[in-house]
C-alpha positions in Angstrom: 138.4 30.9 -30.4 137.6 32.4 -34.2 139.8 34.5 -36.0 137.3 36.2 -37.9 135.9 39.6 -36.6 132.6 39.3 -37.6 132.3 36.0 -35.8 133.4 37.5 -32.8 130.9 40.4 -32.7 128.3 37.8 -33.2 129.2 35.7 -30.8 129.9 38.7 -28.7 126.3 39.5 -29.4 124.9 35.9 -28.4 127.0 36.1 -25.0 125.1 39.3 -24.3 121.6 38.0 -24.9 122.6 35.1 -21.9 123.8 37.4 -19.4 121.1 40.2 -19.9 118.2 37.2 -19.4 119.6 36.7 -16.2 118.5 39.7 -15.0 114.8 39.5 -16.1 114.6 35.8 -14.6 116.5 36.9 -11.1 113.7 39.7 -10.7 111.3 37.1 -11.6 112.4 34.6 -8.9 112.6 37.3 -5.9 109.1 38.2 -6.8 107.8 34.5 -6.8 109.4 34.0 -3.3 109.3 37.2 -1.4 106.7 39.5 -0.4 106.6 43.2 -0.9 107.3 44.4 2.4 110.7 41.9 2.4 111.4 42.1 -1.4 113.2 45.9 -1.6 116.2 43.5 0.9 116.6 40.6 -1.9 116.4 43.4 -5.1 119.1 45.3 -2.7 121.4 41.9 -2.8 120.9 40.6 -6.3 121.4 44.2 -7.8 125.4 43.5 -6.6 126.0 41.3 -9.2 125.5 43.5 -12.6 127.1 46.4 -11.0 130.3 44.9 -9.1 131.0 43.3 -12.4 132.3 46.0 -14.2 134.5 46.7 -11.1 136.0 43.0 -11.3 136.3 42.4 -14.9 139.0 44.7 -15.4 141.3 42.9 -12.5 140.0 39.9 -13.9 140.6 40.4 -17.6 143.7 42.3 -17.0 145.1 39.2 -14.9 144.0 36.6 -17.4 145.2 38.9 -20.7 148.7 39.4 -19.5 149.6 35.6 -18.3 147.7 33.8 -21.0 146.4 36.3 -24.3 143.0 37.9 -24.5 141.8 34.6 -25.3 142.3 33.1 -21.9 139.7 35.7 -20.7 136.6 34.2 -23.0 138.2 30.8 -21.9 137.9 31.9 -18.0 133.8 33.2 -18.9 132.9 30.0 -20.3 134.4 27.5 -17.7 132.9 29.8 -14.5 129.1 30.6 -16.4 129.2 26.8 -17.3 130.0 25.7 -14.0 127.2 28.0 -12.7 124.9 26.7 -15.5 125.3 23.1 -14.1 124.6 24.6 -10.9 121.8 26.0 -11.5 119.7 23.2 -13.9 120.5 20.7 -10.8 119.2 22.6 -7.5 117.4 25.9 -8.5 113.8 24.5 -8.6 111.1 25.9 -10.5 110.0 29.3 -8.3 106.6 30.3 -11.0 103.8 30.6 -9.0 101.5 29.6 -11.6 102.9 25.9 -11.6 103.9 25.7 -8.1 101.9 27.9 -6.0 103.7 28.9 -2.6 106.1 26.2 -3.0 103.5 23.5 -1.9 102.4 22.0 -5.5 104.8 20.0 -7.4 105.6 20.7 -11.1 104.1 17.8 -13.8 106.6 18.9 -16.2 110.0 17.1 -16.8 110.9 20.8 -18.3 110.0 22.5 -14.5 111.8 19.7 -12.3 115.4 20.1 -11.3 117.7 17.1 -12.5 118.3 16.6 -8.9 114.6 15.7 -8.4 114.9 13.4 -11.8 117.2 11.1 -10.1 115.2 10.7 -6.7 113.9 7.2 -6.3 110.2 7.3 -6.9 109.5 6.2 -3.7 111.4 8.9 -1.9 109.4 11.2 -4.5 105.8 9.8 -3.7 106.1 10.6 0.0 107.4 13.7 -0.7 104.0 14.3 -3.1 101.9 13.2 0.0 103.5 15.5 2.6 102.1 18.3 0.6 98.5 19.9 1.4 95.9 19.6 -1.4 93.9 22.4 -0.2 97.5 24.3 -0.5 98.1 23.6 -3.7 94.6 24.3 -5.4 94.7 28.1 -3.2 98.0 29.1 -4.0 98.7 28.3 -8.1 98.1 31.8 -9.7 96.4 32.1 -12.6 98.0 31.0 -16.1 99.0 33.4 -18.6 100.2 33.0 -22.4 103.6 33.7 -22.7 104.4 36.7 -24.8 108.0 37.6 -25.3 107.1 40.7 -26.5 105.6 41.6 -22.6 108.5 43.8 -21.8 108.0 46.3 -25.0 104.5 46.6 -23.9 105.4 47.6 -20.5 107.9 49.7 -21.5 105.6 52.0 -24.0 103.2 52.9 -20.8 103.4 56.2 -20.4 103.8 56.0 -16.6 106.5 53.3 -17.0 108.3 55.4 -19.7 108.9 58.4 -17.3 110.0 55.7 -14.4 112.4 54.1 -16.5 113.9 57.3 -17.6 114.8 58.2 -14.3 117.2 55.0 -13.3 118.3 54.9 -17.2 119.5 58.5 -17.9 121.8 58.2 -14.1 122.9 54.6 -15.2 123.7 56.2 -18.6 126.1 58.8 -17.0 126.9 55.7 -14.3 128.6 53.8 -17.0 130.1 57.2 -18.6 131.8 58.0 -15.4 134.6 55.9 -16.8 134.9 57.7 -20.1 135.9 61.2 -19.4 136.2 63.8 -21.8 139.9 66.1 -21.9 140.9 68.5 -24.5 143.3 68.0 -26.9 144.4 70.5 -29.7 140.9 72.2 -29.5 139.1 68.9 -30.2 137.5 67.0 -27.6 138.7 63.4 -27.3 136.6 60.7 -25.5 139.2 58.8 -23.1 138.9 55.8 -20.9 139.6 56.2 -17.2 143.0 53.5 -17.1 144.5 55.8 -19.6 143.1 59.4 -17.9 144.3 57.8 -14.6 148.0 56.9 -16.2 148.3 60.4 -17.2 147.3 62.3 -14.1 148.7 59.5 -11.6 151.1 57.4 -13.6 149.5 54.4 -12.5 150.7 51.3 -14.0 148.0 48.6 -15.7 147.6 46.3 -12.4 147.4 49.6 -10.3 144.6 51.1 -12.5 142.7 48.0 -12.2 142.7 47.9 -9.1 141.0 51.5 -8.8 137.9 49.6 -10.0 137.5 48.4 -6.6 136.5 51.7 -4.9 133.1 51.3 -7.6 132.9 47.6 -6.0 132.5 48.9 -2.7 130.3 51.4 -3.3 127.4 49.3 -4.6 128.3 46.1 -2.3 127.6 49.1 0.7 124.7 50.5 -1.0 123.1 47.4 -2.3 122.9 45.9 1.1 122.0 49.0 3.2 119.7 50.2 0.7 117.9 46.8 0.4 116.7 47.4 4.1 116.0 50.6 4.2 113.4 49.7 1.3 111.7 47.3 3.6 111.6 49.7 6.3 110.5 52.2 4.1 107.3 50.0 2.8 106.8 49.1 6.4 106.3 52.7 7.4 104.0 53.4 4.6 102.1 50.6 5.3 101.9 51.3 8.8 100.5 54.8 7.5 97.8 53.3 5.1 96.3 51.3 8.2 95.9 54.3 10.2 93.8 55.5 7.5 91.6 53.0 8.1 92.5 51.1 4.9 93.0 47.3 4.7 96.8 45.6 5.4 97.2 44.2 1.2 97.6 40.6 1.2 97.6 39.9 -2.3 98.5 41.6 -5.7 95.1 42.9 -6.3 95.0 44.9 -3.0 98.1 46.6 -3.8 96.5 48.9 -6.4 94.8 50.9 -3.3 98.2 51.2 -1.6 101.0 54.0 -2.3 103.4 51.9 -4.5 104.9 54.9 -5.8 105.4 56.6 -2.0 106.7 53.4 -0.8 109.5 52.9 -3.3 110.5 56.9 -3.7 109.9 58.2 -0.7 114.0 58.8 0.3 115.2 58.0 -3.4 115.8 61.5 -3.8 119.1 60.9 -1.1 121.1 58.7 -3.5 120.2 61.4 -6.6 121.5 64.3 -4.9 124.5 62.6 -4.1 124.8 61.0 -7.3 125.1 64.2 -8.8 127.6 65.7 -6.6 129.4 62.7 -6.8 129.4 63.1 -10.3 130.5 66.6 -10.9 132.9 66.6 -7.9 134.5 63.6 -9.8 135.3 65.1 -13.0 136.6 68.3 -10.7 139.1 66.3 -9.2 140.8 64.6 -11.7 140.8 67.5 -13.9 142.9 69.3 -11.1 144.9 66.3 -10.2 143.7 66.0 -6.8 145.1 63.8 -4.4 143.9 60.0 -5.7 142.4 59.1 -2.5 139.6 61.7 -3.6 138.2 60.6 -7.0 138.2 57.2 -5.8 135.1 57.8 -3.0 134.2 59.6 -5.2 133.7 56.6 -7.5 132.5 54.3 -4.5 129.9 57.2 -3.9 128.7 56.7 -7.4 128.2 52.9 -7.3 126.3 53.5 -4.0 124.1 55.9 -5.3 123.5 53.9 -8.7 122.5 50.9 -6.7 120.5 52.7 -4.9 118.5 54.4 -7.9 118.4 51.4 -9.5 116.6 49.2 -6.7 113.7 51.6 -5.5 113.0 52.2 -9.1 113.2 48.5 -10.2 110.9 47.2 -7.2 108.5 49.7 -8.2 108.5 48.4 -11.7 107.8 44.9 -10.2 105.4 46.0 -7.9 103.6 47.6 -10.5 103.3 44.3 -12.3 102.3 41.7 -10.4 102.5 38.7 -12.1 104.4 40.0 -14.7 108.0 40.7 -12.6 110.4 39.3 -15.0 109.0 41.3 -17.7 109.1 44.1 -15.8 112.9 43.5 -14.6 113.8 43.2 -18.4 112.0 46.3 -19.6 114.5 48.4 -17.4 117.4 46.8 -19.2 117.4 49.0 -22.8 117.4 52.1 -20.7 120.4 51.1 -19.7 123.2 51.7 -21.9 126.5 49.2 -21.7 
């Protein structure tokens, strides 16, 4: 709880580093544990979390600013991400299929065990060892790679992967801008927030503009879950289409480079863009007119929707493209994506 500015933007800084791995190491686990054909439905799911977020925080933080002080909302982050921290180190085991295969070989490391596992009795964890397949466990471990922490810049500097990170980064871009609109003042323009745009055109008070956030909530809650499974469907009908062909059903990561990745991922993305972009402009229309509230907000859940959407076909793309490299290639969409 420092006083000092400078503290605060560094801590500020450190808090930001935490929350963005989370994203690379989410991706990472959905590709260790589910196919490609079933993985669009879990990317769909786990996209919820980053962008409901900035729909919640704002009741959240408003909540905890006015009963406590601005304080109580860093106090409220830390109790709920440690809490979730504990959590996590006691029951998420280790999903790398390099150290544990399908989920049939059992991690050497103390590092790669769950705490959970640490307290078992040995006895309860020696019969567990034996009810596991040695034949399973030499044909599923990957192969090993170094770790590189600078993977994700090397991805991103592909020209290919350049030009599909573009495409989810320029419409999160104006995703996250959809809150800042621009009005004119005394011929200069002036950048203003949406709580203060939406006091002044529908003299909302601070708990009523807060709640306005929830119309973005919905939005990618809808589109993140019905998006998810129209990905799966949409791999299945490729796929279905490459057998006819005559081609091979791809089992593994190295018979996906003969299959229509790109196809499969893209095929109905273009849905979601066009009506991100109507969204978008019809958004700005209505406010600037005063329309009738009801309006601008589905017009804001039709942007988070259509963001979720974008983001997810282009993200499992990225992650199909790397096969064995999925976390890497979750966090090398992140820096196109301003906050």
């Amino acid at each position: 709880m420092t006083k000092k500015y400078w503290l605060l933007m560094l801590l500020r800084a450190i808090q930001a580093t935490g929350n963005s791995a989370t994203v690379a190491l989410g991706a990472g686990v959905i590709a260790d544990i589910a196919t490609p054909n079933e993985r669009g439905g879990y990317l769909g799911i786990f996209g919820v979390g980053p962008l409901t977020g900035p729909s919640l925080g704002p009741i959240i933080g408003g909540a905890l600013a006015q009963t406590l002080s601005w304080r109580g909302i860093f106090w409220f982050l830390a109790i709920f991400g440690g809490v979730f921290s504990v959590i996590l180190v006691l029951f998420l085991p280790e999903t790398l299929r390099s150290v544990v295969g399908n989920g049939s070989v059992r991690p050497t490391s103390i590092w790669q065990k769950r705490v959970i596992e640490l307290c078992m009795p040995k006895k309860h964890q020696q019969d567990d060892i034996e009810t596991r397949s040695v034949v399973s466990q030499r044909s599923t471990l990957a192969p090993k790679k170094r770790t590189n922490i600078l993977e994700s810049f090397k991805i991103i500097f592909q020209k290919d992967v350049a030009l599909i990170l573009f495409i989810p980064g320029i419409h999160y871009a104006i995703y996250i801008m959809s809150t800042f609109l621009f009005s004119s003042s005394r011929l200069q323009i002036v950048t203003t927030s949406t709580p203060p745009l939406f006091e002044e055109h529908y003299h909302l008070s601070v708990l009523q503009v807060g709640l306005t956030y929830l119309a973005i909530g919905a939005g990618t809650l809808t589109g993140s879950i019905g998006w998810g499974k129209l990905l799966d469907k949409d791999w299945k009908i490729v796929e279905k289409q490459h057998l006819e062909k005559g081609n091979k059903k791809p089992n593994n990561p190295l018979e996906l480079r003969n299959f229509p990745l790109e196809y499969a991922r893209t095929r109905t993305v273009w849905y979601p863009l066009v009506a991100f972009w109507i969204g978008c402009a019809g958004y700005g229309w209505t406010v600037q007119y005063d329309v009738n509230l009801s309006v601008p907000l589905i017009l804001q859940a039709v942007l988070g929707a259509a963001m979720v959407c974008i983001m997810s076909s282009f993200q499992a793309l990225l992650i199909d493209l790397h096969p064995g490299r999925s976390a890497s290639a979750a966090a090398s969409v992140w820096p196109f994506n301003p906050k």
